[in-house]
C-alpha positions as semicolon CSV with decimal commas, in nm:
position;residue;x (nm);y (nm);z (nm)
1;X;1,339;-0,524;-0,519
2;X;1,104;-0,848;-0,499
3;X;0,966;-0,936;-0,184
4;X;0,809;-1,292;-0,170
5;X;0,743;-1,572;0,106
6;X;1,042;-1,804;0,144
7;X;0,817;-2,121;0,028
8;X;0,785;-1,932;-0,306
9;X;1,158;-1,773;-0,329
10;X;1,309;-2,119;-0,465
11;X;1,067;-2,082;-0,764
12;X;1,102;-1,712;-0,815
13;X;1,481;-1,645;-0,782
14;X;1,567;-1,880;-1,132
15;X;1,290;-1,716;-1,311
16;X;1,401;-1,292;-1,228
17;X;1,738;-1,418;-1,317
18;X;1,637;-1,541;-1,613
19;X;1,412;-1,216;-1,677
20;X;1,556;-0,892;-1,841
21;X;1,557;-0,574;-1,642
22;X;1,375;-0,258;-1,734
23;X;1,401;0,060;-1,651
24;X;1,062;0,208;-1,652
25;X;1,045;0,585;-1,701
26;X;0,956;0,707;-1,392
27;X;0,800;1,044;-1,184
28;X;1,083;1,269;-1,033
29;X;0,798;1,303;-0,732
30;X;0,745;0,937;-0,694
31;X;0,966;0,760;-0,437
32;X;0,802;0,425;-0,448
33;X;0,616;0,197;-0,691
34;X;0,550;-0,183;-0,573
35;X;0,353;-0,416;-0,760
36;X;0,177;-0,698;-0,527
37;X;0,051;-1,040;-0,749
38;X;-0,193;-1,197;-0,532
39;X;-0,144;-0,907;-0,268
40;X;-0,351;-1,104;-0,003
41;X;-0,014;-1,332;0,031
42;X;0,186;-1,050;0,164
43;X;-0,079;-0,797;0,311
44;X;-0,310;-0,999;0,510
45;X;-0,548;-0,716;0,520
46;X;-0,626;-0,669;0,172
47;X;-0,904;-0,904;0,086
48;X;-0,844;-1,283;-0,069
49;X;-1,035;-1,171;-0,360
50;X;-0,748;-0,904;-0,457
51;X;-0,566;-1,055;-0,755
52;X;-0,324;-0,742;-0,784
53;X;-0,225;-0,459;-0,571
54;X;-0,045;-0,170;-0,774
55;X;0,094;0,073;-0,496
56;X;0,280;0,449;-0,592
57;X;0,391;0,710;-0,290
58;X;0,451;1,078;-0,430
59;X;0,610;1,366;-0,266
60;X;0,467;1,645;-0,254
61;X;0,535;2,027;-0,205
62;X;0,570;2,181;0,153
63;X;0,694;1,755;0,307
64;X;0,366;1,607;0,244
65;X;0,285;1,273;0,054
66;X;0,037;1,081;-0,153
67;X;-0,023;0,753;-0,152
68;X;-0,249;0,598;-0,523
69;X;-0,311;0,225;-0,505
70;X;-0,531;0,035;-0,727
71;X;-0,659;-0,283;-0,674
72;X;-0,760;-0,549;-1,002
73;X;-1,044;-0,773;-0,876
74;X;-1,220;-1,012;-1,109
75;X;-1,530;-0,805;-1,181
76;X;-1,749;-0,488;-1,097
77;X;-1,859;-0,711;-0,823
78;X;-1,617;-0,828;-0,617
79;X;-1,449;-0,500;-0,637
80;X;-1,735;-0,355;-0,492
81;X;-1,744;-0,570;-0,204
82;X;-1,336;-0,460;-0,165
83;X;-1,368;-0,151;-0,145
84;X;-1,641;-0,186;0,153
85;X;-1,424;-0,473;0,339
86;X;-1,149;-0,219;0,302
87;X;-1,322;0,110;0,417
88;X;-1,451;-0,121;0,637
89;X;-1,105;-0,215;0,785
90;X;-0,961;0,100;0,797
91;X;-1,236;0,247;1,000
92;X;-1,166;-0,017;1,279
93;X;-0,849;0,025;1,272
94;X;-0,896;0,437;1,285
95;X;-0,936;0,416;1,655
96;X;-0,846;0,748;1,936
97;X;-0,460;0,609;1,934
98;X;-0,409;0,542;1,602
99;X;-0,565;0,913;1,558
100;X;-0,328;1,026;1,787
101;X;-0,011;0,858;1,647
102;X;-0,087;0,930;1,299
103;X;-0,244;1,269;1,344
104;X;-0,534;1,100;1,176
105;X;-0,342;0,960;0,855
106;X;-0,674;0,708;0,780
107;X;-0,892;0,982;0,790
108;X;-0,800;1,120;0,451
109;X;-0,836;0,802;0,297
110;X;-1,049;0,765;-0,026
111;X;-1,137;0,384;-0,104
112;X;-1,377;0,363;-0,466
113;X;-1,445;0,091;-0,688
114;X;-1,448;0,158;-1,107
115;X;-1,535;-0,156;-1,263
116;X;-1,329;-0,448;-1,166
117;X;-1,097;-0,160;-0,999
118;X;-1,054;-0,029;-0,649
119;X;-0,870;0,287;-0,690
120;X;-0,736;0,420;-0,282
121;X;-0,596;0,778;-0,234
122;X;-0,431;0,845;0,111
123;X;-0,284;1,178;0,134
124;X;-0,077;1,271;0,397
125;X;0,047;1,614;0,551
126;X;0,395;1,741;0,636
127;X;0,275;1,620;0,994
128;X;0,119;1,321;0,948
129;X;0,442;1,184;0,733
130;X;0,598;1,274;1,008
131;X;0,454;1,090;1,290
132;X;0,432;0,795;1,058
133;X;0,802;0,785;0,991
134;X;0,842;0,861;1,375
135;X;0,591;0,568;1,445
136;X;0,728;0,319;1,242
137;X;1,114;0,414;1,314
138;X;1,017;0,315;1,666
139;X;0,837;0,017;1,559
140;X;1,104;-0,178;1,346
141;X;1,421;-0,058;1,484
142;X;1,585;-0,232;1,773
143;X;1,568;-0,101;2,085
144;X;1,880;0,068;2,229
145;X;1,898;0,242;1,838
């Protein structure tokens, strides 16, 4: 699955068709693995100065969830100044509803840099996968569903 703005899908679509496909070996426990070049492009809330976004969701025992991301920034630097624009972010957005809705999902969340690195954890309870699934099954379907 590619996702990509429609500008940039007339470029993109010759060039995967062109490309092999590989199977990667993969985790029986992971149930999604995206790969964001230039992240900033489809995640407005990860920083400009993100040059990749590597995203994987586990599952995990008992209906709970991880999420690992790691973020490749140019240097030590600027991926120091991520991660605090991110924890940053996340705090604001951590507010008494979204608390409520997500039964305090952001609250878990681990944001460090490593080098030119941000690494995120986000784990999430039997619960809180829940609510989020609840929360975004109300948001994105059509009402009347």
């Amino acid at each position: 699955v590619v996702a990509v703005s429609s500008e940039a899908a007339a470029t993109v679509e010759p060039a995967l068709r062109a490309s092999p496909l590989v199977d990667p070996p993969a985790d029986p426990e992971e149930g999604l693995a995206v790969d964001f070049p230039h992240p900033h492009e489809m995640l407005p809330q990860v920083p400009d100065e993100a040059r990749r976004l590597v995203v994987h969701v586990y599952a995990r025992p008992g209906g709970a969830a991880e999420a690992l991301a790691e973020i490749t920034c140019d240097d030590e630097a600027t991926a120091t100044a991520t991660a605090t624009t991110l924890r940053d972010r996340a705090a604001a957005l951590n507010d008494v509803m979204v608390r409520l809705l997500t039964r305090d999902l952001l609250g878990g969340l681990v944001v460090e840099a490593h080098g030119p690195h941000v690494e995120l954890r986000l784990p999430a309870t039997a619960e809180q996968a829940d609510a989020l699934v609840t929360l975004a099954t109300a948001t994105l379907l059509p009402s009347g569903t």
